[in-house]
N, C-alpha and C positions, 0 to 999 in steps of 0.2 A: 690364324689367317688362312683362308680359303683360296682356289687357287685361280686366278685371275686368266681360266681358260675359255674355249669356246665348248660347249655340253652338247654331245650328240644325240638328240632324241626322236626315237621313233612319233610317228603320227600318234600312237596311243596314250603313250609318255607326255606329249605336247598336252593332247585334251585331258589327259586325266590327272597331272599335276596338281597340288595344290599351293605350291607357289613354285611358278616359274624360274629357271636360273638366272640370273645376268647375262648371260651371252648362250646365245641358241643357237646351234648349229640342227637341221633340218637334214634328219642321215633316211637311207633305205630308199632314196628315188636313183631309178634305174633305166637299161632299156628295154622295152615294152617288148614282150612276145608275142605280143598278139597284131603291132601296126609297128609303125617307122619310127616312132616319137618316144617321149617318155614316158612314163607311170609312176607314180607320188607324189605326185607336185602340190604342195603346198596350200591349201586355201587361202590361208594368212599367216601371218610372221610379223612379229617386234620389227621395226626399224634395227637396222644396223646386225640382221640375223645371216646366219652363213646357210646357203644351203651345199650340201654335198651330194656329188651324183656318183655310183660304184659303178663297177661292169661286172655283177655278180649274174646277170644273164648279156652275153656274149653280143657285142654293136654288130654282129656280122647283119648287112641288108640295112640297116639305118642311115635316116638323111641327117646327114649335118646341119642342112639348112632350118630345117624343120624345128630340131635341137636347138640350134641357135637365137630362136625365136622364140622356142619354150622357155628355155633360162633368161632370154635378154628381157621377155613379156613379167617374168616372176620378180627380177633383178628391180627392174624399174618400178614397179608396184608397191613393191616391200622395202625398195631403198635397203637392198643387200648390202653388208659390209661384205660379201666375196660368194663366191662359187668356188668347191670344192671339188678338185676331181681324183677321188680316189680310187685312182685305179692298180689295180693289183695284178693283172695280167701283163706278161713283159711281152716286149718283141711282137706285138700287133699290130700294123699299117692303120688300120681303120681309126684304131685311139690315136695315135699320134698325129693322123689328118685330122680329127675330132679338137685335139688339145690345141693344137698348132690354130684351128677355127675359129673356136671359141676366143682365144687369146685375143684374137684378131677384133674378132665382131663384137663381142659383150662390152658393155659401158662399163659393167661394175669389175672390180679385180678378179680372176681368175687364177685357183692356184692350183699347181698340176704337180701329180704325182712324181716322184723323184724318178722315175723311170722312163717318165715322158718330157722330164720340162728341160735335160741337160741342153738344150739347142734352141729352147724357146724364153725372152725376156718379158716373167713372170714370176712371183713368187713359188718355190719348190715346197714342197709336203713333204716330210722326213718319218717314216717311221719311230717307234722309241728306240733309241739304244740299247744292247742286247746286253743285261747284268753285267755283262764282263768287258765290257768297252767303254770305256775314260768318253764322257759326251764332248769333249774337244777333239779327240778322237773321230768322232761320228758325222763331226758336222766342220772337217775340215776342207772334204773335199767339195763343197759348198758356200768357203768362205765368199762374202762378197754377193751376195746372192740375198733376199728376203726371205727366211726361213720361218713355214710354218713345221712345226713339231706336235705331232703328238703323244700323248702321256698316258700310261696304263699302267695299272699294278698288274706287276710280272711274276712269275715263280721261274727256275730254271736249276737241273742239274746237271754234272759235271761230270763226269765218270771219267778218272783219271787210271790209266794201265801201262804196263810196258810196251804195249802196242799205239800207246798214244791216249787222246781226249778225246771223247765224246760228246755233244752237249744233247739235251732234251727237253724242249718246253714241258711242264708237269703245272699241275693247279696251283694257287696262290699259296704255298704252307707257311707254319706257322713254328716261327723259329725261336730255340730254345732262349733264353734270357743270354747266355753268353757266345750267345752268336758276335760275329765281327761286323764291323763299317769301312765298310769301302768308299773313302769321300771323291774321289774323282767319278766312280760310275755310277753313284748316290746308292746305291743297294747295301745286302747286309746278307752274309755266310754264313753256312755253317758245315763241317767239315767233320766225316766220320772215316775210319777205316777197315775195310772188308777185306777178306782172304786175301784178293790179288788185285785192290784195287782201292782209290783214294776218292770216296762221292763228294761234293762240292755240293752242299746245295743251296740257292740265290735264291732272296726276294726282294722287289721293291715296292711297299708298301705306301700307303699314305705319306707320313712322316718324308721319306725317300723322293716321293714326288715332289713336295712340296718345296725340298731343297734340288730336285733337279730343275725346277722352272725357275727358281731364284737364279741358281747357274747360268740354263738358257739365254733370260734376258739377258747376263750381264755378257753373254757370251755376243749379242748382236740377234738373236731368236727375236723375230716377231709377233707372232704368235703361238700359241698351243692348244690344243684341239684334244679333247678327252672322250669317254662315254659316260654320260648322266649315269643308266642304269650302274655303273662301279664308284663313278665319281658323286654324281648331284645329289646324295643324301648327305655323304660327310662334309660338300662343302657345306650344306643347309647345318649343320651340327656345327661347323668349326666356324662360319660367321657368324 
């Protein structure tokens, strides 16, 4: 079974598919460095497609207004299931007038970054949970709330010493046959020991995902939000 999420795909991914996922998420639209407004917007999109807008170049000088009428113009055309606001920048005025806007003025639902949405009634965007955190854990101070999640395969190690733990995001590896399962954080371990110190090291692969969104839902998770490029091959394999 494949995983019943939303696939984020670049504009290139979109055209150059050869078959489309079930649920589209529209990622890489941002603010324009060049004018007040945005840049990536969509030409067209499936009915019921997410688009998502980042702040990977900085809102500083952007109109809201302007913004609000880009997305509401896109929203209504394509009969959006949502707008995305993934923002990753904390502690900026300008997003949080932007989020708190949009919430306001767009027709379609609007879900804001967990950083922005704690004061705004909206559904929140959770990043994944970190290998080492039980997802009841992650998504408790959220209870109550319409929770989008998203899913990646993760790698992580552990550097354990008598000065304490370490953690450090590393590439996806590929863990020996008697690695361990960790069912509350869906991941899987593996554990060596060096001179003066104890490496942990976590992945959560396919498999892992698949039983963390199963979790999710039963958990009250609305949605989940993935990237094509890591995810939309294996689901095309596994449906």
């Amino acid at each position: 079974m494949g995983l019943a999420c939303y696939l984020a795909m670049t504009a290139a991914e979109f055209q150059n598919a050869q078959e489309l996922p079930r649920h589209i998420a529209w990622m890489a639209c941002h603010f324009s460095g060049h004018n007040t407004g945005l840049s990536n917007l969509p030409a067209s999109l499936p009915a019921d497609s997410v688009l998502i807008l980042n702040d990977r170049i900085p809102i500083a000088g952007h109109d809201p207004h302007l913004i609000g009428q880009q997305l509401g113009s896109v929203a209504e055309s394509f009969a959006l299931k949502g707008i995305l606001l993934d923002f990753e920048r904390s502690g900026e005025p300008a997003l949080a007038d932007l989020s708190a806007y949009l919430v306001r003025e767009v027709s379609c639902p609007v879900i804001v970054s967990w950083l922005y949405a704690k004061e705004l009634d909206c559904p929140v965007f959770l990043p994944p949970p970190a290998l080492h955190t039980p997802l009841q854990q992650h998504l408790q101070p959220w209870r109550g709330r319409k929770i989008w999640l998203e899913l990646a395969m993760q790698g992580q190690a552990a550097t354990v010493t008598t000065d304490g733990c370490t953690l450090e995001d590393i590439p996806l590896p590929v863990l020996p046959e008697e690695s361990f399962y960790d069912r509350e954080c869906c991941s899987r371990y593996h554990w060596h020991l060096e001179e003066d110190a104890a490496v942990f090291t976590m992945a959560r692969q396919y498999p892992e995902l698949i039983q963390l969104e199963e979790d999710a839902r039963s958990m009250g998770v609305t949605q989940t939000v993935g990237l094509y490029q890591q995810l939309g091959y294996t689901e095309t394999e596994q449906t």
